[in-house]
C-alpha positions as CSV (number, residue, x, y, z in Angstrom):
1,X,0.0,0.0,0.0
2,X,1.3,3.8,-0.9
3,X,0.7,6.6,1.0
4,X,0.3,10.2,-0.4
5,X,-0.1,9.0,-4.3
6,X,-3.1,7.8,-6.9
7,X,-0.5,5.4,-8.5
8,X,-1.1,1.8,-8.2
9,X,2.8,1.2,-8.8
10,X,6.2,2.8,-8.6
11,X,9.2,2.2,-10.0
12,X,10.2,2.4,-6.1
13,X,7.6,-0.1,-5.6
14,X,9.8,-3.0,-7.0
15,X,10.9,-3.9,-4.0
16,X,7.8,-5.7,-3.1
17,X,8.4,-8.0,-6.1
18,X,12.0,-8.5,-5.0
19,X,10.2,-9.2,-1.4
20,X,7.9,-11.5,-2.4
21,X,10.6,-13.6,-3.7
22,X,12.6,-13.8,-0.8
23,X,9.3,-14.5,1.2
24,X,8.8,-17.5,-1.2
25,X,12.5,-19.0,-1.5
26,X,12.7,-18.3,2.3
27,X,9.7,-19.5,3.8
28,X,11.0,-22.3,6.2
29,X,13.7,-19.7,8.1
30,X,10.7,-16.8,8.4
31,X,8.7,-18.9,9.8
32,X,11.3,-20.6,12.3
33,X,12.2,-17.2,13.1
34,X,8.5,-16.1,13.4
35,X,7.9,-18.8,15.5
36,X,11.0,-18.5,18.0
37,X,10.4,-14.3,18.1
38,X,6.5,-15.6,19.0
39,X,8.2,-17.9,22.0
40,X,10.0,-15.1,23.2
41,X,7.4,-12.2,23.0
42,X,3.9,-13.6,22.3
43,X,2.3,-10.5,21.0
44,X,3.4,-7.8,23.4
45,X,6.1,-5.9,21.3
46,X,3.6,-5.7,18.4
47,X,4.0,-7.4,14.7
48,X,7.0,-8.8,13.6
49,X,8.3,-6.5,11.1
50,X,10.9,-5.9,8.1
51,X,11.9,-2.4,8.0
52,X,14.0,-2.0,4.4
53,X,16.0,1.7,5.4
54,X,18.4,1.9,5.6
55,X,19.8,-1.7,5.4
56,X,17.1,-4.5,6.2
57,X,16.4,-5.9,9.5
58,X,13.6,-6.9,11.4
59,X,11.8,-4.8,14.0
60,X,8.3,-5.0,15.5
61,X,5.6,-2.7,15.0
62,X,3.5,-1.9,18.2
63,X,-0.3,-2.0,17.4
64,X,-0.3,1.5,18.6
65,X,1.8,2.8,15.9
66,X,-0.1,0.6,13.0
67,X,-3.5,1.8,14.5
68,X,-2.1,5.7,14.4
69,X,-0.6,5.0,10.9
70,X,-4.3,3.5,9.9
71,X,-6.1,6.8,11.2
72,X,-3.1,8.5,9.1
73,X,-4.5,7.0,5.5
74,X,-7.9,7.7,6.2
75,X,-8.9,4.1,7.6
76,X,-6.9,2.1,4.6
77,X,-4.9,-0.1,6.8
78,X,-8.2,-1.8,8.4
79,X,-8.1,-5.2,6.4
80,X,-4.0,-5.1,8.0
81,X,-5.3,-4.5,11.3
82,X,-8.1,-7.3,11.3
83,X,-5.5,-9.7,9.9
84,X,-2.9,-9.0,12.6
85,X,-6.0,-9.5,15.3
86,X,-7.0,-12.6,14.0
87,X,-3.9,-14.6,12.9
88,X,-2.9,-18.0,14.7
89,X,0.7,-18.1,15.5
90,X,1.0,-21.6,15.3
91,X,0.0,-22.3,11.8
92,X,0.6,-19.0,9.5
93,X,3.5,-15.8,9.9
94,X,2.5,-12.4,9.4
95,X,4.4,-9.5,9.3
96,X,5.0,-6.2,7.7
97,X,7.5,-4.6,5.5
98,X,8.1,-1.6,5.3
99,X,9.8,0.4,2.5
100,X,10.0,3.9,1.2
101,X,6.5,5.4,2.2
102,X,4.8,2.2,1.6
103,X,4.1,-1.0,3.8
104,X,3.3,-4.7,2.7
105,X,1.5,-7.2,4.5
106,X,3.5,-10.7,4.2
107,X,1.0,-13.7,5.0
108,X,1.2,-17.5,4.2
109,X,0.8,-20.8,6.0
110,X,3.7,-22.7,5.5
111,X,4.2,-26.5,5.5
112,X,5.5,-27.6,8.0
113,X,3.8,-25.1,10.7
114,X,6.1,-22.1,12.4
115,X,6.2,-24.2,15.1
116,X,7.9,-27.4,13.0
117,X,10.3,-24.8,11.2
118,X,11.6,-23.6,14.0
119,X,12.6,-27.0,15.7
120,X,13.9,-28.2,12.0
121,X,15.9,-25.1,11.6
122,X,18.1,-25.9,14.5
123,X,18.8,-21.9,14.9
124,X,18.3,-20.0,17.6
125,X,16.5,-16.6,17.1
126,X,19.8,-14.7,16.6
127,X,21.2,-16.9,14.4
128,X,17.9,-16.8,12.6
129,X,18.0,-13.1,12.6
130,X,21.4,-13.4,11.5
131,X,21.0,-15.4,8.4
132,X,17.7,-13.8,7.4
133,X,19.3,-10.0,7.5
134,X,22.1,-11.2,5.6
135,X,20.3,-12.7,3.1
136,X,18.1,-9.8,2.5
137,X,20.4,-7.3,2.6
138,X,21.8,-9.5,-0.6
139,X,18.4,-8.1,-2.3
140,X,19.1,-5.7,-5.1
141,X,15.7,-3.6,-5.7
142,X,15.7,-3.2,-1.5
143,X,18.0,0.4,-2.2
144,X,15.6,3.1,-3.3
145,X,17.8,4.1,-5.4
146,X,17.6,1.3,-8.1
147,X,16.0,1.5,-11.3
């Protein structure tokens, strides 16, 4: 979703293609690190998040701050917020990614469940954070700047 244009797509906007195959080759470690963040945390820092400025890295994004942002875009974030209510931990991941004045929901179910990933991945949650930065900072259309 953009904020503050009519345009459906950017040329800044190819980052969420670029996303969305990371998402898919990386499914298994997001949700092993989804999962081990969830043990940690439950919901009380707020929705796992992938903030793409100025390097990648995950952060979490307090319901506070997404319902503020909502009441920012005149109410356009609602379908995001009633997906983030009603989620179950323990068999899809949801987050958000967010890049240059746009967010995107990331949602799937993955087989195995988080809960399965996480125990095959062997990782703890810094190693997964580890691996998963790295690999997404290997992106190309994550820099603004690229055509």
């Amino acid at each position: 979703m953009m904020f503050g244009t009519n345009q459906p797509f950017s040329e800044n906007s190819k980052w969420r293609i670029e996303l969305d195959k990371f998402v898919k080759e990386n499914q298994r470690d997001l949700a092993a690190l989804f999962w081990g963040l969830w043990l940690a945390n439950g919901n009380s820092q707020g929705t796992v998040g992938i903030d793409l400025q100025p390097n990648p890295h995950f952060v979490y994004c307090p319901q506070a701050a997404i319902e503020y942002l909502n009441e920012k875009v005149e109410n356009r974030l609602q379908e995001i917020l009633g997906i983030i209510a009603h989620y179950q931990p323990d068999t899809e991941v949801v987050m958000i990614a967010i890049g240059k004045g746009e967010i995107k929901l990331i949602q799937f179910a993955p087989q195995p469940p988080p809960p399965i990933c996480f125990e095959q991945a062997g990782k703890d949650v810094d190693a997964l954070l580890d691996l998963l930065e790295g690999k997404l900072s290997e992106v190309v259309f994550l820099n603004p700047e690229s055509p």
